[in-house]
N, C-alpha and C positions, 0 to 999 in steps of 0.2 A: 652273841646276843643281838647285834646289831645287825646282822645277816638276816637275822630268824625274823627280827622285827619287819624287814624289805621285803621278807618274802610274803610275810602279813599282809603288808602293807598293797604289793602286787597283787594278790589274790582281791584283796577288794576292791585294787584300781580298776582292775576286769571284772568287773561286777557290781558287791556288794560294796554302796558307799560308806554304809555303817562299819562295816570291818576295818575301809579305810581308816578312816575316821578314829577307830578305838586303837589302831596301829600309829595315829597321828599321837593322842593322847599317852601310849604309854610310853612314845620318843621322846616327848617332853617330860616325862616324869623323870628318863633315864638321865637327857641332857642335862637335868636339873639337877640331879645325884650325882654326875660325874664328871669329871672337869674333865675332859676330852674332844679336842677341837672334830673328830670326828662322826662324835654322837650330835656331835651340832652340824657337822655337815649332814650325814642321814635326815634330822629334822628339817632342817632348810630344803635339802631336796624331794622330801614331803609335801610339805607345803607349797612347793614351785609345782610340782604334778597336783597335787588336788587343787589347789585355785583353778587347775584348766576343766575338772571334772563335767561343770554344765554343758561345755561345751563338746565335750568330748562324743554326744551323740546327739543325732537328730529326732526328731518326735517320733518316727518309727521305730527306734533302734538301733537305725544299723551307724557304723563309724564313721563315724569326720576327722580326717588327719586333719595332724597340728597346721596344716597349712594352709585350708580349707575354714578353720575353724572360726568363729564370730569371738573378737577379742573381744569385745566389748562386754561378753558374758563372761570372762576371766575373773576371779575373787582379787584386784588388786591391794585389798589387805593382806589377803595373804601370801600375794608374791611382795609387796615390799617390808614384811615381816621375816618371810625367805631369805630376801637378798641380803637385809641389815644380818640375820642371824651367821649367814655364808659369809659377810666381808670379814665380823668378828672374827668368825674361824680360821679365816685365808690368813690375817694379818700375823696370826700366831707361827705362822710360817713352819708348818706341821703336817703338810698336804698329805692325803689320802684319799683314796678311790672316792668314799663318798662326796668328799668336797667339789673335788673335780667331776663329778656326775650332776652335783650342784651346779656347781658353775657354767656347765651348758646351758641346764633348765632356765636359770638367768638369764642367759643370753637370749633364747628364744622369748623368755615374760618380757624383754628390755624392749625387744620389735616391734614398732606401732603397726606393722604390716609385716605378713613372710617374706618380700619381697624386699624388706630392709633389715633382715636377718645378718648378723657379724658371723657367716659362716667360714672366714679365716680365719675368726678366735676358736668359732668352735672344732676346727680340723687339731687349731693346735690345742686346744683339753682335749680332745681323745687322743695325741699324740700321750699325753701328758698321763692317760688314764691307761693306754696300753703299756708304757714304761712301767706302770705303778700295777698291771695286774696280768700284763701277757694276754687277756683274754681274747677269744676268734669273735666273739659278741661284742665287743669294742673293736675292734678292727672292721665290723660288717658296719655298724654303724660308722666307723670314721668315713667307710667308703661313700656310705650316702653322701655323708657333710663336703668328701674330696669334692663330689658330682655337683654338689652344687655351689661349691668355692671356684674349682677350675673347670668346670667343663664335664659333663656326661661322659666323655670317653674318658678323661683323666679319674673318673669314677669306677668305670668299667675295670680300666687298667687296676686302679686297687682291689676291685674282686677278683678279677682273675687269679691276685696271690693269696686268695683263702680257698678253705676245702670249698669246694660245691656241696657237701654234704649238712653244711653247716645248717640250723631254721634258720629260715626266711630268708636263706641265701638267695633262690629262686623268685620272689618277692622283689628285693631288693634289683634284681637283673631286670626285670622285668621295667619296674618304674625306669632306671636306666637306660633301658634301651628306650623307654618311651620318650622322655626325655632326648635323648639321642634323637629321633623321630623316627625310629625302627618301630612301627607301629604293629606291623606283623610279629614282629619278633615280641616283643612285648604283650601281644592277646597272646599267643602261645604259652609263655611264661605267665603271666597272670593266673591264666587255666590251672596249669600246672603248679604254680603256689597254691590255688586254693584249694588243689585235693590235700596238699600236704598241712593246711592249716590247721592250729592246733585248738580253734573252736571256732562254733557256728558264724559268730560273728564276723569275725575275720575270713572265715570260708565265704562268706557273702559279699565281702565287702570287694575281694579280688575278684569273684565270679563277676560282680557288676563293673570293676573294673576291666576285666577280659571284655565283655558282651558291650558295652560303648565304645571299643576300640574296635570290635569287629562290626559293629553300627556302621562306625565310619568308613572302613574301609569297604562296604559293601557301598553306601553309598558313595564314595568317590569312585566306582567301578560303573555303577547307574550312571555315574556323569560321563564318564570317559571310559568306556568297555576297554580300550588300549593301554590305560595309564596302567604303573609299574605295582602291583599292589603291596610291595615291599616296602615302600617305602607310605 
């Protein structure tokens, strides 16, 4: 039940806010009927994804990563309704995927800035979340969180031991290498995620991130015809 509820709950994250919404409300009824520190982590980390909802697009549409994103339009009721529900849970010392999926989104509502993000706690919850589910989609994302705890390449080096086949494995390479400052390497890859993107949105959001890295690298070639365009 609590699966079916996430998957709810997804479907309206990517879209419809109302479905979220009615996905939010029937976690609480569940949490409330059942004494299970994990129907309270699923709620808590409900509530830490929807408080980012406003921000999560811009007046056009299209996507705004979490790192990009205007905190200030954040619901802080409802991440520190979140986090209080999440500590209950943890303290029960009962941990399960949801909680530790929690636990992340915490960390990210805790950041007054991306930039002052605790992403060595959060490599070590998706350590903690791969123990607990084996998943290649926790492992894609811990590589992000490696990439930006130690370094792009020590990023790179944890994709390299997942499939390539994996979604948004390509995606993920991409921001990497850009990061990295393989700027070439990275519009390629971007390209190449957004054919494989699994809606419009997200197919746009890569294409625009492909077409600015190629912006720039045409323009550094107008400045310097010789410069190296690889990098």
């Amino acid at each position: 039940m609590l699966r079916v509820l996430y998957l709810v709950f997804n479907e309206g994250y990517s879209g419809d806010v109302d479905l979220a919404a009615e996905a939010v409300r029937l976690t609480r009824q569940l949490a409330a009927a059942i004494d299970h520190p994990e129907a309270a982590g699923l709620l808590a980390l409900m509530l830490l994804h929807h408080a980012r909802r406003a921000a999560r697009t811009a007046p056009d549409g299209s996507l705004v990563p979490l790192a990009e994103q205007d905190r200030s339009r954040w619901d802080t009721r409802l991440i520190a309704e979140g986090v209080a529900i999440l500590q209950t849970a943890l303290a029960r010392d009962r941990l399960g995927e949801f909680q530790a999926q929690a636990a992340v989104a915490a960390l990210h509502a805790d950041a007054p800035t991306a930039g002052e993000t605790d992403w060595v706690q959060i490599v070590e919850w998706y350590d903690e979340l791969a123990r607990l589910t084996d998943s290649p989609v926790v492992r894609l994302n811990r590589a992000v969180a490696v990439g930006e705890a130690d370094g792009p390449r020590a990023g790179l080096a944890a994709l390299a031991e997942l499939d390539a086949a994996l979604p948004r494995h390509t995606a993920v390479a991409a921001y990497l290498h850009e990061r990295d400052g393989d700027r070439t390497t990275a519009a390629r890859l971007y390209a190449e995620a957004a054919r494989k993107a699994p809606n419009l949105a997200e197919r746009d959001h890569l294409t625009r991130r492909a077409a600015r890295l190629n912006a720039q690298l045409d323009a550094h070639l107008d400045a310097d015809p010789d410069a190296d365009r690889d990098r």
